[in-house]
C-alpha positions in Angstrom: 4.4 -2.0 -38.6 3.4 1.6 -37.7 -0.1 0.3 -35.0 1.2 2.5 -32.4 1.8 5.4 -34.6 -1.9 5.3 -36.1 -3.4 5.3 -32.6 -1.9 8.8 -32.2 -3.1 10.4 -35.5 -4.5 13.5 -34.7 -8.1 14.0 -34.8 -9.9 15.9 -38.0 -11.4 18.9 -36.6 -10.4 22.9 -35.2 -8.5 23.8 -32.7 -11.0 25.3 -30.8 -12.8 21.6 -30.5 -9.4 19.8 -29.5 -8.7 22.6 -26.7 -12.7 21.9 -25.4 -12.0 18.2 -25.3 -8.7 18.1 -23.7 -10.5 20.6 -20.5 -13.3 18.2 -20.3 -13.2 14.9 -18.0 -13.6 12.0 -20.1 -16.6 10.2 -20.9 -17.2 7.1 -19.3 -20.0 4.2 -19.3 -21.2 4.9 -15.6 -23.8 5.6 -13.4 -21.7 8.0 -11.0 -18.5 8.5 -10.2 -18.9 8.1 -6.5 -20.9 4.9 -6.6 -18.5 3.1 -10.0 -16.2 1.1 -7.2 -19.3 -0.6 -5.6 -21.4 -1.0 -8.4 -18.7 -3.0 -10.4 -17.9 -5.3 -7.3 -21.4 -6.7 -7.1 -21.2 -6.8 -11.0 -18.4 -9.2 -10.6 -19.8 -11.4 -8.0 -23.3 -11.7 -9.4 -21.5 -13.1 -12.6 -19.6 -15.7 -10.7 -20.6 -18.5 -8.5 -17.4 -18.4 -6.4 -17.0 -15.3 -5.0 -19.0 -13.0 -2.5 -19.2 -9.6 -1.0 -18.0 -9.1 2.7 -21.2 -7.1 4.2 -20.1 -3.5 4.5 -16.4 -3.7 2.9 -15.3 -3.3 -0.7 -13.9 -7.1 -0.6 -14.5 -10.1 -2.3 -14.2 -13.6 -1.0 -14.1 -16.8 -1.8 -17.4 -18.7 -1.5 -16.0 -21.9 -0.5 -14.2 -20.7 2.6 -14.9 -23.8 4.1 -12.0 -25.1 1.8 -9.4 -23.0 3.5 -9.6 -24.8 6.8 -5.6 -25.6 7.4 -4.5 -24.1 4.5 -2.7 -20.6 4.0 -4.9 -18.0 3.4 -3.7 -15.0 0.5 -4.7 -11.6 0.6 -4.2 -8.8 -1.6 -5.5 -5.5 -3.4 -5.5 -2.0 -4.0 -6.8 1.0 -5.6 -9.6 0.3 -8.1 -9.1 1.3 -11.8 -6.9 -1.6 -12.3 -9.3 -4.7 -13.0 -9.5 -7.4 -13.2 -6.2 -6.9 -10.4 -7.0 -8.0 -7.9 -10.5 -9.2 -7.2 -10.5 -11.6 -10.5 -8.0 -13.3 -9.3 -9.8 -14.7 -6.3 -10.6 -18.1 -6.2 -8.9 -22.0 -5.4 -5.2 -21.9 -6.6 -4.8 -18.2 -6.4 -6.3 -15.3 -4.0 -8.6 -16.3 -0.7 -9.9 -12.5 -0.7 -9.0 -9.2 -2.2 -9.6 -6.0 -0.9 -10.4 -3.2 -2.7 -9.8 1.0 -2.4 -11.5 3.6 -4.4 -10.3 4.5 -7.8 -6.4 4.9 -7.6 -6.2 4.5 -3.8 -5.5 2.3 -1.0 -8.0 0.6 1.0 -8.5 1.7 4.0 -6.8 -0.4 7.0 -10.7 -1.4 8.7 -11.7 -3.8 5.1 -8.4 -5.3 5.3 -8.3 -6.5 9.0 -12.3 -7.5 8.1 -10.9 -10.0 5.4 -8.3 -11.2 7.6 -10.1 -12.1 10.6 -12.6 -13.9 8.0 -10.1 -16.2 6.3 -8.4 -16.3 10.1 -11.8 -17.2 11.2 -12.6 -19.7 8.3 -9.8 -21.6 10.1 -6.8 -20.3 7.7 -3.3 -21.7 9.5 -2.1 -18.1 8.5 -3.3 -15.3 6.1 -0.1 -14.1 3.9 -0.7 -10.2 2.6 0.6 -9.5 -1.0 1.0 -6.3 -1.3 2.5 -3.8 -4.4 5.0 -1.2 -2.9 3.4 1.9 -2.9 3.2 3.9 0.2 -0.3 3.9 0.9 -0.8 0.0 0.4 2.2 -0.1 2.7 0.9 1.8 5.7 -2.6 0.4 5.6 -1.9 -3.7 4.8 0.7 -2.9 7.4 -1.6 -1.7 9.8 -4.2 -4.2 9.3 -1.5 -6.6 9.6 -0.2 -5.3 13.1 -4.0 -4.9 14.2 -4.8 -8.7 13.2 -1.3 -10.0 15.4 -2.8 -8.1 18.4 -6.1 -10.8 17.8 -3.8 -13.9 17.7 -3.5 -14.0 13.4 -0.9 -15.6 12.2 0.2 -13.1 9.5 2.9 -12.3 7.1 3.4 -10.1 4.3 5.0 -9.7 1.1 6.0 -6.7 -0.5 6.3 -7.1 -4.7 8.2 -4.1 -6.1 9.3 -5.1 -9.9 9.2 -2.2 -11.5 12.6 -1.7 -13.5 11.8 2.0 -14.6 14.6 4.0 -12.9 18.0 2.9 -13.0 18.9 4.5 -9.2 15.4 3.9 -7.4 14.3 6.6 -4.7 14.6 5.7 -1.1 10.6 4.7 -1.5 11.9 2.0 -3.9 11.1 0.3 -6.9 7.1 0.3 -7.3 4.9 -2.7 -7.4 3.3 -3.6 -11.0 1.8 -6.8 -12.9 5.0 -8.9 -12.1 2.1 -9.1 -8.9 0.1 -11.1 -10.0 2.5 -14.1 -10.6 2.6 -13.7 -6.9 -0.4 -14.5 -6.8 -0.4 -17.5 -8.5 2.7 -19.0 -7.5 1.9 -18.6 -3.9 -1.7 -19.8 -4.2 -0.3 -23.0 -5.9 1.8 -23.5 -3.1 -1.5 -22.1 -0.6 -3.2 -25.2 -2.4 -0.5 -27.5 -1.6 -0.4 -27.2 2.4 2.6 -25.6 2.7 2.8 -23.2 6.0 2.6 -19.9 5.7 6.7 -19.5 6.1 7.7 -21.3 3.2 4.9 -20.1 1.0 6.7 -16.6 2.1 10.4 -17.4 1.9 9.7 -19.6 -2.3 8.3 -16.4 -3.8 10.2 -14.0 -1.6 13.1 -15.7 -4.0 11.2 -15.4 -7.1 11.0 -12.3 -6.5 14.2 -11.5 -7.4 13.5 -13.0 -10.6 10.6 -10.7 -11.6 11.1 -7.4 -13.7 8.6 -5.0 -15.3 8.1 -1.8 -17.4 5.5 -0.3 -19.0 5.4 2.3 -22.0 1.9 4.8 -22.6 0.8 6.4 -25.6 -2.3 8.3 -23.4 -3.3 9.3 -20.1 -6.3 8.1 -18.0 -8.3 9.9 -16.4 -10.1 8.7 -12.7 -14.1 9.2 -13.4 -15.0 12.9 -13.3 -11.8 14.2 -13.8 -9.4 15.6 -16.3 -6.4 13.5 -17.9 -3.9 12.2 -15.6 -1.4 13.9 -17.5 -0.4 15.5 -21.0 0.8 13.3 -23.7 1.8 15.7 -26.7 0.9 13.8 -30.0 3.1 11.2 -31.7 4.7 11.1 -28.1 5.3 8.1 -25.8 6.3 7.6 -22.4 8.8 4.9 -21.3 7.9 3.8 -17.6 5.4 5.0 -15.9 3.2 3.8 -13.3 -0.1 2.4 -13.1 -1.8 5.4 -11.7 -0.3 8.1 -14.3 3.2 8.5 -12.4 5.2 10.1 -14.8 8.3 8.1 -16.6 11.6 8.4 -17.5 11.7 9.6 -20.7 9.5 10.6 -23.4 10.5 9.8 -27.0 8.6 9.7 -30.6 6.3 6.8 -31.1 8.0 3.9 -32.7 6.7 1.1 -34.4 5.8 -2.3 -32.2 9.2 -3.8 -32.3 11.1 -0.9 -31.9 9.3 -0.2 -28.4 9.6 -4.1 -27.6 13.0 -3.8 -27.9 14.0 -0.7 -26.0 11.6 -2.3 -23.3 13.6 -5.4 -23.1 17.1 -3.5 -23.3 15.8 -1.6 -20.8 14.8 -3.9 -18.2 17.8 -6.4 -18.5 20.3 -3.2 -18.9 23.1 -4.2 -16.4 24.2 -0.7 -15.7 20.8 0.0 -13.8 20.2 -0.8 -10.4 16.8 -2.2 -11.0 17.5 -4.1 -14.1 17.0 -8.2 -14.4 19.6 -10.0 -15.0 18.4 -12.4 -18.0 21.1 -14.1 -20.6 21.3 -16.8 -23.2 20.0 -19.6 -22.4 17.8 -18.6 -19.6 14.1 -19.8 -19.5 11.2 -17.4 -18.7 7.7 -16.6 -18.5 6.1 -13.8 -20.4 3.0 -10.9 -20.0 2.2 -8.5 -22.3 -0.2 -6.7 -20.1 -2.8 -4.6 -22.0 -2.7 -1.1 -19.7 -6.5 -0.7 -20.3 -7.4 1.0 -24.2 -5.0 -1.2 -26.6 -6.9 -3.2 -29.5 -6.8 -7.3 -29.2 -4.9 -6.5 -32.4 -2.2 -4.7 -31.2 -1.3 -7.0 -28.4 -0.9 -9.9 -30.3 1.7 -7.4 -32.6 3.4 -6.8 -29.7 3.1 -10.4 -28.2 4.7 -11.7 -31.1 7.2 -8.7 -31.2 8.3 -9.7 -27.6 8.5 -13.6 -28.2 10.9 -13.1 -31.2 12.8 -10.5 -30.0 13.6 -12.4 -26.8 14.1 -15.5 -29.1 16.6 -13.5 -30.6 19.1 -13.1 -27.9 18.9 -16.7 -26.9 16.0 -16.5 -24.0 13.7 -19.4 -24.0 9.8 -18.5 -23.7 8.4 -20.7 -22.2 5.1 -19.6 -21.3 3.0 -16.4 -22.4 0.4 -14.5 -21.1 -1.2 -11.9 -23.3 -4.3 -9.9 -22.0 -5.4 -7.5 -19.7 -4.2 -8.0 -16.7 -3.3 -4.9 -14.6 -4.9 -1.6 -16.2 -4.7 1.7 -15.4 -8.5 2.7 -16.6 -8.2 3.3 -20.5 -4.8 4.1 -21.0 -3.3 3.1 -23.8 -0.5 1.4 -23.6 1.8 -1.6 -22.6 3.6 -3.1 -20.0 6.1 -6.3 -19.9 7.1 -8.1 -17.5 9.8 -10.9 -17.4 9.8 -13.8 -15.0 12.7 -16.2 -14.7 11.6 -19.7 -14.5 12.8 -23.5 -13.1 10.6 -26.6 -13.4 9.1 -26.0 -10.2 8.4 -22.5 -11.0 6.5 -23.5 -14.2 4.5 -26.9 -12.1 3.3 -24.1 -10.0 2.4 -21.7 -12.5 0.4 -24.5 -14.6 -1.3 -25.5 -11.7 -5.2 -25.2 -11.8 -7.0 -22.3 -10.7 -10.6 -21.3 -10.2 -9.8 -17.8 -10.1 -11.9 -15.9 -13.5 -9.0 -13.8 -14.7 -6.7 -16.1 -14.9 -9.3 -17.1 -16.8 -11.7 -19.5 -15.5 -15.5 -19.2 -15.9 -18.4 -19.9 -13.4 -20.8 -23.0 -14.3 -23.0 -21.6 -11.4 -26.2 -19.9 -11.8 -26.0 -16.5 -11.3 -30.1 -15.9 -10.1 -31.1 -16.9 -6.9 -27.3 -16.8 -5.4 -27.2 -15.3 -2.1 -24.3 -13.6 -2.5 -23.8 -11.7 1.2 -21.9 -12.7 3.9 -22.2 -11.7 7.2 -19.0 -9.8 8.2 -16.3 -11.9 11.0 -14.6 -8.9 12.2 -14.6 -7.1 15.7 -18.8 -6.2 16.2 -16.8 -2.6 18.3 -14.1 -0.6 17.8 -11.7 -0.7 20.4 -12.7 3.1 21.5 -16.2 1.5 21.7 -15.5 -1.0 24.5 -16.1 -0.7 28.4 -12.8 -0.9 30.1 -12.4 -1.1 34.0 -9.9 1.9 35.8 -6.9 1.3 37.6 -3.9 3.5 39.6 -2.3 4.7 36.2 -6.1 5.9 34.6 -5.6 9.2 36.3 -2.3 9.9 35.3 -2.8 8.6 32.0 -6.0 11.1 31.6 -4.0 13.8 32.7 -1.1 13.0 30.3 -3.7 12.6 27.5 -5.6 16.0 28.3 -1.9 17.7 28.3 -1.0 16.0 25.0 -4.4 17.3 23.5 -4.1 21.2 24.6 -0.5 21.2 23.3 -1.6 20.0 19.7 -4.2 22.4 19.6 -2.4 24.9 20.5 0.1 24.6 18.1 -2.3 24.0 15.1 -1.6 27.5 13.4 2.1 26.7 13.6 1.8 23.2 12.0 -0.6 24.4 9.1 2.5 27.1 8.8 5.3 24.8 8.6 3.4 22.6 6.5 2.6 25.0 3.6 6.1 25.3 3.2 6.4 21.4 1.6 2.6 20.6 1.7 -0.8 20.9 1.7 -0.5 23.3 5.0 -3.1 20.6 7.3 -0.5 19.2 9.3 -1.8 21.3 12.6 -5.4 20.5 11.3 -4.9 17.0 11.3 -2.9 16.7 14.6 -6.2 19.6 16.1 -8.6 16.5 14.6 -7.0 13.6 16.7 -6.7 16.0 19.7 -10.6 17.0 19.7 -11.2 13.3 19.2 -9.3 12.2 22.1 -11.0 15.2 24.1 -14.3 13.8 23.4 -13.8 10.0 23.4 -12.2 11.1 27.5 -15.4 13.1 28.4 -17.7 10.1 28.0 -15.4 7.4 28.9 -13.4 6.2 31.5 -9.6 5.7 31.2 -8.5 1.8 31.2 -6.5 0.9 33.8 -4.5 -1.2 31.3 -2.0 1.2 29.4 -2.2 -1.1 26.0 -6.3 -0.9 26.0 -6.0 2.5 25.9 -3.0 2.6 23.4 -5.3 0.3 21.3 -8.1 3.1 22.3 -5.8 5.8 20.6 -5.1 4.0 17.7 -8.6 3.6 16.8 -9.3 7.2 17.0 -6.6 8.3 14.9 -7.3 5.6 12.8 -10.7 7.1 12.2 -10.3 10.5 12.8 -7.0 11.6 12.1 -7.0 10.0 8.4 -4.0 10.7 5.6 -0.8 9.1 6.1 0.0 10.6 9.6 -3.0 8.8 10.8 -1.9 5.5 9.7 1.8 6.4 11.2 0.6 7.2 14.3 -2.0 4.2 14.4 1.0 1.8 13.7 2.8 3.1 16.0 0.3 3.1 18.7 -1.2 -0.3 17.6 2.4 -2.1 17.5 3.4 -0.6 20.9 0.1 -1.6 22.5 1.0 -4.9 23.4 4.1 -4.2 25.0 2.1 -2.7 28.6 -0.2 -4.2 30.3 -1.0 -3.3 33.4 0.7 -5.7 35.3 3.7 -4.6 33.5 3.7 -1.0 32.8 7.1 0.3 34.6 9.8 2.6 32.7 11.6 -0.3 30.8 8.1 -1.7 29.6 7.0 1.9 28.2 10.2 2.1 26.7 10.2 -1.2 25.0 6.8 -0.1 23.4 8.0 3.0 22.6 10.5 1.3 20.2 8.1 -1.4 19.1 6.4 1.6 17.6 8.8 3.1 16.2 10.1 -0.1 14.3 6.8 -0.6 12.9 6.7 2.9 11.4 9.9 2.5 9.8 9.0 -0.9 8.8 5.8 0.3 6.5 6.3 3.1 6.0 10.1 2.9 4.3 11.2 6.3 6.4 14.2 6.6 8.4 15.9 8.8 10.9 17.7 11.8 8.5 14.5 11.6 5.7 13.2 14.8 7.1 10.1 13.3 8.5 8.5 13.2 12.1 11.6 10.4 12.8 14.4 12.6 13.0 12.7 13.5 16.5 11.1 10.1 17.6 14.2 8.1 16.6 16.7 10.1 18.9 14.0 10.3 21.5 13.0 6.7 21.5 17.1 5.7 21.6 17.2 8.1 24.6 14.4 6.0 26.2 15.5 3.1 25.9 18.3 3.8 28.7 14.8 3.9 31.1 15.9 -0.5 30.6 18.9 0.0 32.7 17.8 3.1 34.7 18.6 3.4 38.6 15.4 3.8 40.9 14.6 7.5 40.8 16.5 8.5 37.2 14.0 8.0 35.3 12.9 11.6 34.5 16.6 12.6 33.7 16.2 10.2 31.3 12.7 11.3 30.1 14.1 15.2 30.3 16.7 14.1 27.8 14.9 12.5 25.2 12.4 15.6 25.0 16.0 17.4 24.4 16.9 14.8 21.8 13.5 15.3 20.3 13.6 18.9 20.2 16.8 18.9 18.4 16.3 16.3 15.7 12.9 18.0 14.8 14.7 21.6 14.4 17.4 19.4 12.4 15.0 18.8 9.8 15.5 22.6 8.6 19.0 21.5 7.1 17.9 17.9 6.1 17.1 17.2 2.2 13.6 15.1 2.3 13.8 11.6 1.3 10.5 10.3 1.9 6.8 12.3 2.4 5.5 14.9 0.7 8.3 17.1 0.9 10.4 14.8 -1.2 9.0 15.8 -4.3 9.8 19.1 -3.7 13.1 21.1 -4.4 15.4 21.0 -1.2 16.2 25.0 -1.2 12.3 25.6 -1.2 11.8 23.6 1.9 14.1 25.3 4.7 11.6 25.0 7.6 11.2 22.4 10.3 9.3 19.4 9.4 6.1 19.9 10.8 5.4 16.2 11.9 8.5 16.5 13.6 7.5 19.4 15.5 4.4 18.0 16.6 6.4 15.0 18.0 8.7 16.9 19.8 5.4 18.7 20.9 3.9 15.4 22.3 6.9 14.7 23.9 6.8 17.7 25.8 3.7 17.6 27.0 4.1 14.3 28.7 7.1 15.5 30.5 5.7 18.6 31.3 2.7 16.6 32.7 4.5 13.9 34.6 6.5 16.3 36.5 3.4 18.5 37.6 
């Protein structure tokens, strides 16, 4: 059968026409491209009874929060462009709330602690993030996470990565796909059940390991109002790419149906790759042919049926089979498959009921006269918004803080330099943008005599103002250390404990590591420097500071030599990138200034 190849037929017309189509976005059936993501949320919940919209945050809830009360509370979401992931599959038995970004990005960290302090307010007995391993989805749900322990939330998070694409995976790991979504399910039915919220985590933390994915493209997609993710030459596929148009790992003719089923399933259970899933004879599992957003009904059941016999064939029991759309990438056509090993208790909890609609289920409720707002739960002010009381350490801490500020602004040409090298070239614009917001937020406010307020102060305004993935970073960071000085306990050993809760939580989420070439080559060395202030003698404490500035200095010029791992810079060739990383500079920067200001 030769479906896939007829998709790719060329179209009848000149050349001149193809070239004016191909530098054209595609059309889609919008209103606008900036108001798409919001407009197709309230479509959703004003066609079902059990869900609503969290007033003034792209996330959808559960009606019936009332029914979590006790119960484990699931979270998870994402970019948009991948319906009906995740917001259809909120509802009893699956998701309490998903959370959604704009088209092909991550949500931002403020709607995802919103949706967790209202399940955690519902009276949740924890909230349980699940989240697909992408670096974006990693900082923020991480983040939000962090933010939500600071309020008392009993949280926990799962990271699904089941992509089986490349056989020696990056340092960032194998990426999250539909395998998700069984996630979902098993650990809603469990959710259901009453189990706690640590052996929810630890059943499909090991089912996990039996989950594997890949997905094959005959087209692009194209995010509204802009040109093709990528180029696709005719009568060409693409074996493994992402969801959001990452490029594969090879490219090959088009094949028929169960010629691509097969490499897919050789592929994923190929023992010589590190990512594979080991399945053999004998073994029982569940099936999803996901539909990647623009394949006929048609040509999924081919390839459903492709998939069962070809599994069949090498002794595999099917068991169960989902067919559908169920994690698209806008209107790409294509595949992917994912393979999930199964017990008895995997399959009671997979057949367990569910309300959610894209599993599916259908709403018996009336759709016209619904209120279908809710008031939002979370924190009425910002933590830079609040009225804080001074103490002895405000005026040092102001003068630290005003120190810190001139030395990033002064260094913002350098950055910008350092960072066109490997980057967009904002790094000192960025860092200049968390300075001036610090400068203003100190000119109207006065500095809390509490150190972790005002660490929790700092986070918000880099949070807000800083934005990109050094915002997040340094929001972790300061968010995670936050809670380790108080004012009652704010001596050497304290700041240093905090300074290493923060750096844990960067490494955590983020997936970067001392020797990546990142801003941790000069905050790990520092921070392990620091960390001698626990067992300093009276008095030695600035020798010890003095050092770790030294330490910090030297791993950031050490990045020059270091291959990137992780960041932007990783995807670009090592001998073009030869300069400092700029994050690491501005750390060492920081670092400085403190020292600098302490001793004066």
């Amino acid at each position: 059968m030769q479906l896939f190849k007829i998709l790719l037929q060329p179209a009848v017309g000149s050349e001149k026409s193809k070239e004016k189509v191909q530098m054209e976005p595609k059309k889609k059936l919008i209103n606008s491209a900036d108001g798409c993501v919001d407009e197709a949320l309230v479509g959703l919940v004003r066609a079902s009874g059990g869900l609503s919209l969290l007033k003034g945050h792209r996330v959808v809830l559960r009606s019936d929060l009332d029914n979590l009360r006790g119960k484990v509370a699931l979270l998870s979401g994402g970019g948009s462009g991948h319906e009906p992931a995740h917001r259809g599959y909120v509802g009893a038995g699956m998701l309490s709330a998903a959370v959604a970004g704009g088209v092909f990005a991550s949500p931002p960290p403020a709607s995802i602690l919103a949706a967790i302090l209202s399940l955690h307010n519902a009276g949740a007995s924890g909230v349980l993030l699940i989240v697909k391993n992408y670096t974006g989805d990693r900082l923020n749900f991480g983040l939000a996470a962090e933010q939500a322990r600071n309020h008392g939330v009993n949280v926990d998070m799962v990271i699904v990565a089941d992509d089986c694409a490349f056989n020696q995976p990056s340092k960032a790991g194998r990426r999250g796909l539909c395998g998700t979504i069984f996630i979902h399910k098993l650990a809603g039915a469990l959710a259901e059940e009453g189990f706690s919220l640590e052996q929810v985590v630890s059943k499909v933390t090991e089912v996990l390991k039996g989950i594997g994915t890949l997905g094959v493209s005959l087209s692009p997609c194209s995010v509204p109002g802009c040109l093709p993710s990528f180029e696709l030459p005719p009568g060409e596929m693409e074996l493994g790419l992402g969801i959001h148009g990452e490029p594969g790992i090879k490219r090959s003719q088009v094949a028929s149906a169960d010629e691509i089923v097969k490499t897919m399933i050789d592929h994923i259970t190929n023992p010589d790759s590190q990512s594979h899933l080991s399945v053999n004879s004998g073994d029982s599992v569940v099936v999803c042919m996901n539909n990647l957003g623009a394949l006929s009904c048609l040509e999924m059941a081919v390839v459903t049926r492709a998939t069962i016999i070809c599994l069949e064939s090498r002794g595999v029991v099917v068991a169960r089979v989902m067919s559908g759309s169920f994690m698209t990438s806008l209107e790409m056509a294509g595949v992917s498959l994912t393979l999930m090993k199964a017990n008895q208790e995997t399959l009671r909890l997979f057949d367990a009921k569910t309300a959610a609609s894209a599993w599916p289920n259908l709403s018996s409720v009336s759709v016209s006269g619904r209120s279908y707002m809710i008031e939002s739960q979370a924190m009425s002010t910002r933590p830079q918004d609040g009225t804080y009381s001074e103490g002895p350490l405000s005026p040092v801490m102001r003068k630290v803080l005003e120190r810190v500020c001139a030395a990033l602004l002064g260094k913002q040409e350098e950055l910008n330099s350092l960072d066109r090298a490997a980057g967009d070239g904002d790094c000192g614009n960025t860092h200049a943008q968390a300075a001036k917001a610090i400068q203003e937020w100190l000119r109207d406010h006065v500095v809390p005599g509490c150190p972790g307020q005002l660490l929790s102060v700092l986070a918000g305004l880099v949070q807000e103002k800083m934005g990109g993935s050094s915002g997040a970073l340094y929001s972790l960071f300061l968010t995670a250390a936050a809670g380790h000085v108080t004012e009652g306990r704010s001596n050497a050993a304290a700041w240093a404990n905090a300074m290493h809760a923060g750096t844990q939580a960067m490494r955590r989420y983020g997936g970067a590591d001392a020797g990546d070439r990142t801003m941790l080559d000069a905050l790990c060395p520092a921070v392990d420097e620091l960390m001698k202030l626990t067992k300093a003698p009276p008095g030695g404490e600035m020798a010890v500071l003095q050092n770790a500035v030294e330490k910090a200095s030297s791993g950031a010029e050490s990045t020059r030599d270091l291959t990137a791992r992780a960041g932007r810079a990783s995807y670009i060739a090592a001998e073009r990138v030869t300069l400092p990383d700029p994050g690491a500079v501005a750390v060492a920067a920081i670092l400085k200034a403190v020292l600098e200001s302490l001793k004066g």
